[in-house]
PyMOL CGO cylinders between C-alpha atoms (Angstrom):
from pymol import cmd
from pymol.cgo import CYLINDER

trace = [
    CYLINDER, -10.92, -13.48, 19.01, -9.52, -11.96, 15.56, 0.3, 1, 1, 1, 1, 1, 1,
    CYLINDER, -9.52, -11.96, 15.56, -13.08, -11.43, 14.64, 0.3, 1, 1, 1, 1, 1, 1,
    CYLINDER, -13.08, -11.43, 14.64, -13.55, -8.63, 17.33, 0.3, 1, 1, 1, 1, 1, 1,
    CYLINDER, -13.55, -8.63, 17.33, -10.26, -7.39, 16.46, 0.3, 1, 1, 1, 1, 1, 1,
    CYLINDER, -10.26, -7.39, 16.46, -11.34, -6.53, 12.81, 0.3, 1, 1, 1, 1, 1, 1,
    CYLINDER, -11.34, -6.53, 12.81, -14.82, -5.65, 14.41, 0.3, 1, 1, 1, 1, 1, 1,
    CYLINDER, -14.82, -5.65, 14.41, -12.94, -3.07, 15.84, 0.3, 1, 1, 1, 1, 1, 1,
    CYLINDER, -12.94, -3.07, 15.84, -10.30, -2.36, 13.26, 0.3, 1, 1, 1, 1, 1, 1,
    CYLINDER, -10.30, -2.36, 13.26, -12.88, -1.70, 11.01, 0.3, 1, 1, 1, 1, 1, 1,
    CYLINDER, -12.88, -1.70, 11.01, -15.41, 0.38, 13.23, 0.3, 1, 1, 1, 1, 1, 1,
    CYLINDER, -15.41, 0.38, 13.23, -12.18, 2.87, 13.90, 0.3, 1, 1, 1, 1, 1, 1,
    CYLINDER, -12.18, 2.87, 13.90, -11.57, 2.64, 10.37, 0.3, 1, 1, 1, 1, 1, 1,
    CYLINDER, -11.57, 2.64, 10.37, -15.49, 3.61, 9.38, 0.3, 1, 1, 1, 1, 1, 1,
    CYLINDER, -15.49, 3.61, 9.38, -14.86, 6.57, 12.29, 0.3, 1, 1, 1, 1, 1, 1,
    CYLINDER, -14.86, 6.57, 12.29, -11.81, 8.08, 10.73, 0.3, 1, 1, 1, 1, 1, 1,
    CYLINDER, -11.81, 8.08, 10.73, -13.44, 8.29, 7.75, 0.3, 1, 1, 1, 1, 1, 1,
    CYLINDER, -13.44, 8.29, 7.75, -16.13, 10.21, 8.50, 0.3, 1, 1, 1, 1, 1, 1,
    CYLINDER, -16.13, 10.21, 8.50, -13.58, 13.10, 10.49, 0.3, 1, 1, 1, 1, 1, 1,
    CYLINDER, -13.58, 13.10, 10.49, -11.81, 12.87, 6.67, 0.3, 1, 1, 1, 1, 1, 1,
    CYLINDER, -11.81, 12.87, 6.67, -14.84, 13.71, 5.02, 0.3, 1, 1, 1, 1, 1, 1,
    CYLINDER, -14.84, 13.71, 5.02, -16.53, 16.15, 7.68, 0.3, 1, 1, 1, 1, 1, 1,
    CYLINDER, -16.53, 16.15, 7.68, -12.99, 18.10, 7.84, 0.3, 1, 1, 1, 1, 1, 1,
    CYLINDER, -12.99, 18.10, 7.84, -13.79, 21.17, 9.33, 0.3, 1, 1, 1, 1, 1, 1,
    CYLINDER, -13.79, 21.17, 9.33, -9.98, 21.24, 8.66, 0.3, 1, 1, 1, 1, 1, 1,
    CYLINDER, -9.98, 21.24, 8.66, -7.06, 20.47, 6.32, 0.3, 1, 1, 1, 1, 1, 1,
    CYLINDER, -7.06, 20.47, 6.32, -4.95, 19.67, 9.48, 0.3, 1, 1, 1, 1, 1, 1,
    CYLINDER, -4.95, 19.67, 9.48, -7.99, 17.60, 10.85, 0.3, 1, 1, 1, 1, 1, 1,
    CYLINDER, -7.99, 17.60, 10.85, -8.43, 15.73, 7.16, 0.3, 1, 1, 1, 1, 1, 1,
    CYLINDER, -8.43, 15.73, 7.16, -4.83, 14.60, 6.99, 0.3, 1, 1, 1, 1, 1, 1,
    CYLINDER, -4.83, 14.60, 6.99, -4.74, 13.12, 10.33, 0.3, 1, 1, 1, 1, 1, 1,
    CYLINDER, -4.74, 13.12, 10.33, -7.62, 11.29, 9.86, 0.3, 1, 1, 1, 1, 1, 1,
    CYLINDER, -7.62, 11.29, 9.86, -5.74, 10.10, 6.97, 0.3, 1, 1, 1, 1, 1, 1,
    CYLINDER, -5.74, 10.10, 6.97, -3.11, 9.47, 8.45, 0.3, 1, 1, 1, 1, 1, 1,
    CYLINDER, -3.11, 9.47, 8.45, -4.71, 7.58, 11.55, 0.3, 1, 1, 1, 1, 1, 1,
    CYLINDER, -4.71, 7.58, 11.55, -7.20, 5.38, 8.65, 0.3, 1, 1, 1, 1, 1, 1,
    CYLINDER, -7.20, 5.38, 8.65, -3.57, 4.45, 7.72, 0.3, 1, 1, 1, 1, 1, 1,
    CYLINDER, -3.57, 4.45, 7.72, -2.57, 3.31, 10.80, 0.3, 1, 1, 1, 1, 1, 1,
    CYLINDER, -2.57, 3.31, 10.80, -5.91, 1.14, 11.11, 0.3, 1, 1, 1, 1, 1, 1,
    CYLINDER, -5.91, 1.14, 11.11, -5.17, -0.45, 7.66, 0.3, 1, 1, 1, 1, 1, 1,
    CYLINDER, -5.17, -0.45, 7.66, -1.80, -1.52, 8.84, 0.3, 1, 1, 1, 1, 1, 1,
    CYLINDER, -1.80, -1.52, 8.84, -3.39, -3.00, 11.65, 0.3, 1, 1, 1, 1, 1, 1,
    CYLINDER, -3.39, -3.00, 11.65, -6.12, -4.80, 9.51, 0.3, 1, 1, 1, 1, 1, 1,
    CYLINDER, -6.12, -4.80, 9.51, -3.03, -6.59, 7.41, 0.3, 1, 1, 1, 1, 1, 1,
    CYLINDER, -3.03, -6.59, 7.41, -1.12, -7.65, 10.24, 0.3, 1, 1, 1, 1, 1, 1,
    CYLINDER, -1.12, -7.65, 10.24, -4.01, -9.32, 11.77, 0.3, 1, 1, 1, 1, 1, 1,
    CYLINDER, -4.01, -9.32, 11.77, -4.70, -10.54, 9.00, 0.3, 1, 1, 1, 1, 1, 1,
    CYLINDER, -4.70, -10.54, 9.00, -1.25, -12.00, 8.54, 0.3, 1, 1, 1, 1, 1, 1,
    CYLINDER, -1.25, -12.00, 8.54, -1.41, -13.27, 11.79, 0.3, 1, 1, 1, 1, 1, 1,
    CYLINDER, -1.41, -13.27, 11.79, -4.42, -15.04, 11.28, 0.3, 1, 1, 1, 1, 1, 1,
    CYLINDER, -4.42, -15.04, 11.28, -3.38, -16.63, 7.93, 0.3, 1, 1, 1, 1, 1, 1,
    CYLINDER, -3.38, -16.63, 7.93, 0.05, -17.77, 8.98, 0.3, 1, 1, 1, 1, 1, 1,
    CYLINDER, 0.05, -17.77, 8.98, 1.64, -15.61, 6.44, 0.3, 1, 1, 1, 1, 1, 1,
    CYLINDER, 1.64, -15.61, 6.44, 4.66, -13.75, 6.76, 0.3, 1, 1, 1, 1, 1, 1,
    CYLINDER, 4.66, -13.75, 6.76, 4.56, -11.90, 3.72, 0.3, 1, 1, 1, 1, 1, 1,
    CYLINDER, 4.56, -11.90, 3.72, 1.63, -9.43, 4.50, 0.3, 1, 1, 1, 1, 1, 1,
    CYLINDER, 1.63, -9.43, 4.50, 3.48, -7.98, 7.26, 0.3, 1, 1, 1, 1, 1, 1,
    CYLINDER, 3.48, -7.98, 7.26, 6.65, -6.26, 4.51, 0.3, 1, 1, 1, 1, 1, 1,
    CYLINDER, 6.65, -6.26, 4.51, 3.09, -5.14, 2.83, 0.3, 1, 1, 1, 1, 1, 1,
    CYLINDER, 3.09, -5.14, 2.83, 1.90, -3.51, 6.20, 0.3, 1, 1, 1, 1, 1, 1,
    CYLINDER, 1.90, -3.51, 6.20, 5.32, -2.14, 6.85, 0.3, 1, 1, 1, 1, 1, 1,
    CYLINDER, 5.32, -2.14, 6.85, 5.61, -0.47, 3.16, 0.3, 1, 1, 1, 1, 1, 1,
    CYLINDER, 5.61, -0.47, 3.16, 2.07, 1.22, 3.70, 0.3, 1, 1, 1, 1, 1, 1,
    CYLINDER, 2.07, 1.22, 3.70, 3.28, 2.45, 7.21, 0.3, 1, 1, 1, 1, 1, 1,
    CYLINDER, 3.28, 2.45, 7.21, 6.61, 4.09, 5.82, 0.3, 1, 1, 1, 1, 1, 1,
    CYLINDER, 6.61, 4.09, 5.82, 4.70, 5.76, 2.87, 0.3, 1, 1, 1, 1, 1, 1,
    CYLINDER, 4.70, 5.76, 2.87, 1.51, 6.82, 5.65, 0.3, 1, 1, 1, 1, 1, 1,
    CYLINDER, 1.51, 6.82, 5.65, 4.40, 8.31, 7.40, 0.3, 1, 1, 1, 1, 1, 1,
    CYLINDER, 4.40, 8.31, 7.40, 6.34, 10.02, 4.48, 0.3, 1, 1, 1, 1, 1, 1,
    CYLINDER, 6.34, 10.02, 4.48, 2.98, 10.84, 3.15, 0.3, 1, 1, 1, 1, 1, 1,
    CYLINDER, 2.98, 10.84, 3.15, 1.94, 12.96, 6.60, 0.3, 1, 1, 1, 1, 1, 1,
    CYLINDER, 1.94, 12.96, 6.60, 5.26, 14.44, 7.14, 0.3, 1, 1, 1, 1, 1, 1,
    CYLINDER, 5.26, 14.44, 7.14, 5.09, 16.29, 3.42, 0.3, 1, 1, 1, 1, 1, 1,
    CYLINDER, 5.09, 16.29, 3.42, 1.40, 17.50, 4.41, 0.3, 1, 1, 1, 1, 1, 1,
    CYLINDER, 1.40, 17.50, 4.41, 2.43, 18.91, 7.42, 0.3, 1, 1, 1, 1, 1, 1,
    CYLINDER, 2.43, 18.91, 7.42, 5.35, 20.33, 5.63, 0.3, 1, 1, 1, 1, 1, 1,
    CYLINDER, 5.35, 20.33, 5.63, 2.88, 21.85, 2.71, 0.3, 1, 1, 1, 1, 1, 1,
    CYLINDER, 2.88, 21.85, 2.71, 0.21, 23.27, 5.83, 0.3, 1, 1, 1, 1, 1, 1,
    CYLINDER, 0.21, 23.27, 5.83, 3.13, 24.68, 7.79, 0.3, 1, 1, 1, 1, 1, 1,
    CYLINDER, 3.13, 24.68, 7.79, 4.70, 26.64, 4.83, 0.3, 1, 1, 1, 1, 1, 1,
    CYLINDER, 4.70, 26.64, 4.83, 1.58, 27.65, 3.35, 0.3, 1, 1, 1, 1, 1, 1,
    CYLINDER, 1.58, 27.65, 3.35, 2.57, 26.54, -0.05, 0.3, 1, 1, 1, 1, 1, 1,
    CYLINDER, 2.57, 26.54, -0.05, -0.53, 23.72, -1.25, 0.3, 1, 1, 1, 1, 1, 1,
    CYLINDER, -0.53, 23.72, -1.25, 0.34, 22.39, -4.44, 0.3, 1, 1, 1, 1, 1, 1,
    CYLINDER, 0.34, 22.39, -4.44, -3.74, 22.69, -5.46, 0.3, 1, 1, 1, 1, 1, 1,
    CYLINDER, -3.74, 22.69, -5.46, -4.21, 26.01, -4.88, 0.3, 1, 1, 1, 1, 1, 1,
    CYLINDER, -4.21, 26.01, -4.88, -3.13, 28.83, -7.83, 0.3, 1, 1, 1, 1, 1, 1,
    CYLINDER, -3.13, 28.83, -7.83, -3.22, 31.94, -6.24, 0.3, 1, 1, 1, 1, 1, 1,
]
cmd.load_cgo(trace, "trace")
């Protein structure tokens, strides 16, 4: 049964990352980085389900808080216009 579920995990995973590299979009880009983040989270706590093991679910819920943090400050940066890599 967990076998499918990383199937999955994985093939959603491989899918998000081809919307981050295709774009057309920043907006686009950082919610498919957003949303691989989401999948990773998934990944470790089905992985800490299968292995018994406690501990990798603080790990999955650290990488969701800073996936979340991490998306609100690039909306923040989109919506104000102000990107930190571009001098103009």
């Amino acid at each position: 049964m967990t076998t499918a579920i990383f199937a999955m995990l994985v093939l959603g995973l491989f899918l998000a990352l081809i919307r981050l590299v295709r774009g057309p979009s920043l907006p686009d880009r950082v919610v498919a980085l957003d949303l691989m983040a989401s999948f990773s989270v998934g990944l470790i706590a089905v992985y800490a389900v299968e292995m018994n093991q406690a501990m990798y679910l603080d790990v999955a819920m650290a990488l969701a808080l800073v996936a979340f943090l991490g998306t609100i400050a690039f909306a923040h940066s989109i919506e104000i216009g102000a990107l930190p890599w571009r001098k103009s």
